[in-house]
N, C-alpha and C positions, 0 to 999 in steps of 0.2 A: 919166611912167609908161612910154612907148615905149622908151624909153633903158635901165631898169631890165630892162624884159622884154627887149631886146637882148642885155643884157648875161650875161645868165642863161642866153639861148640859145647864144652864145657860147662859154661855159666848158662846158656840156653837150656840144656839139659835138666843144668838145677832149677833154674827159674817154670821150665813143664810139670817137675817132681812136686815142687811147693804148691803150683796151680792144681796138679791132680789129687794131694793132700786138700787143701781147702775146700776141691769140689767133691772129693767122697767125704769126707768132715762133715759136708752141709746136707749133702743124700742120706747117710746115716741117722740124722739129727730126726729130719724129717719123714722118715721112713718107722721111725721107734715110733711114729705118734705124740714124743715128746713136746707140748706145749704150755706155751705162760699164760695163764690168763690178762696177765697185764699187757702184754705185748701184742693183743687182742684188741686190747682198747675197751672191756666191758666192765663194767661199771659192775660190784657187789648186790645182789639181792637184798630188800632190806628187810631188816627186824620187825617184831611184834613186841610193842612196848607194853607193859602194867605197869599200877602202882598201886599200891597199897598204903594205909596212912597206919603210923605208928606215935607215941605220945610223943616223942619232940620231934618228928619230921616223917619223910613216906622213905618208902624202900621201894625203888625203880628197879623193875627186871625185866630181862626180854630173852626172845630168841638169838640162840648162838647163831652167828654167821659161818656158811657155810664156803664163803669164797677164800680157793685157795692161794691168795695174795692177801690175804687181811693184816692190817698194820695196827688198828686200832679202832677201841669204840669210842667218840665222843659225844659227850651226854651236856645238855644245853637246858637251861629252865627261862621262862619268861613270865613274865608278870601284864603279858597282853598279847593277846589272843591273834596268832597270826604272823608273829614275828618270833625267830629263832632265839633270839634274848643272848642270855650273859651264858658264856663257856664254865661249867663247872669242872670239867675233868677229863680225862683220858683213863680208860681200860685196854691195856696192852694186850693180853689174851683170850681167846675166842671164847672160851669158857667161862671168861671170867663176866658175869653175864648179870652183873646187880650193883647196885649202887648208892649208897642211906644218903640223903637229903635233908641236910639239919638245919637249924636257924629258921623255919617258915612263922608267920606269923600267922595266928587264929582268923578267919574271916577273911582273909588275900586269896587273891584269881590268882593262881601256878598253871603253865603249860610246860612238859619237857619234852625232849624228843632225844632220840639216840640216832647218833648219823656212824654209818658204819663207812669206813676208811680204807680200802683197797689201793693196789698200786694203779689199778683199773678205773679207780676213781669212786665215788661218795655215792651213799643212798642213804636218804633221812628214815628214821622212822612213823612209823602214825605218833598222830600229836593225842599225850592224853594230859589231861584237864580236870582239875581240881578246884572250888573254895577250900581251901585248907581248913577244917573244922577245928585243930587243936589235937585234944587228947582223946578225942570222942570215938577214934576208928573210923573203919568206911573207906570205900577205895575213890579212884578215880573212872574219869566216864570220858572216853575218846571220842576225838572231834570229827 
């Protein structure tokens, strides 16, 4: 009977040990000030879009994002005013902060926008807006 009750006192013991690792584990964690922004739930600040027009297309640039969960920028063009349009592309790095635009055609309504991608969740850019002139230069005018 001594042996049984040993044994039982035993594993209680351990099973206290694991519990008071867990809960100084999470004191610690929390006590460094260490946090995720994702795990927050907040959503990316967003970008300040330009463009610039170039003789076969514009060259779209913005501000770097400053959120520290950023996964990606992606960059969107539409040919009507008010809708996010067709996905051009992803930019992996924060830095990496520009993007050429090729194929437009002389005299067409373009709007793009850069939606920046956190694990916190998406913020669009301002929408900037163009008649695409061709070869002539001239930037774009935000909506």
């Amino acid at each position: 009977m001594r042996r049984y009750l040993g044994s039982n006192s035993e594993a209680a013991l351990g099973a206290l040990l694991v519990f008071a690792f867990l809960v100084l584990s999470v004191v610690l964690v929390l006590s460094t000030g260490c946090s995720n922004p994702a795990a927050t739930g907040e959503p990316p600040a967003p970008v300040v879009l330009s463009v610039t027009n170039g003789p076969t297309g514009v060259l779209l640039f913005w501000t770097e994002s400053t959120a520290d969960d950023f996964l990606r920028y992606d960059i969107y063009r539409s040919e009507i005013s008010g809708e996010l349009g067709t996905f051009l592309g992803s930019n992996f790095e924060p830095e990496d902060c520009m993007r050429y635009n090729f194929g437009l055609e002389a005299g067409m309504f373009y709007a793009w926008t850069v939606v920046v991608v956190s694990e916190g969740g998406e913020a669009p850019s301002n929408v900037v807006s163009m008649i695409y002139p061709g070869d002539q230069g001239g930037g774009g005018e935000e909506e």
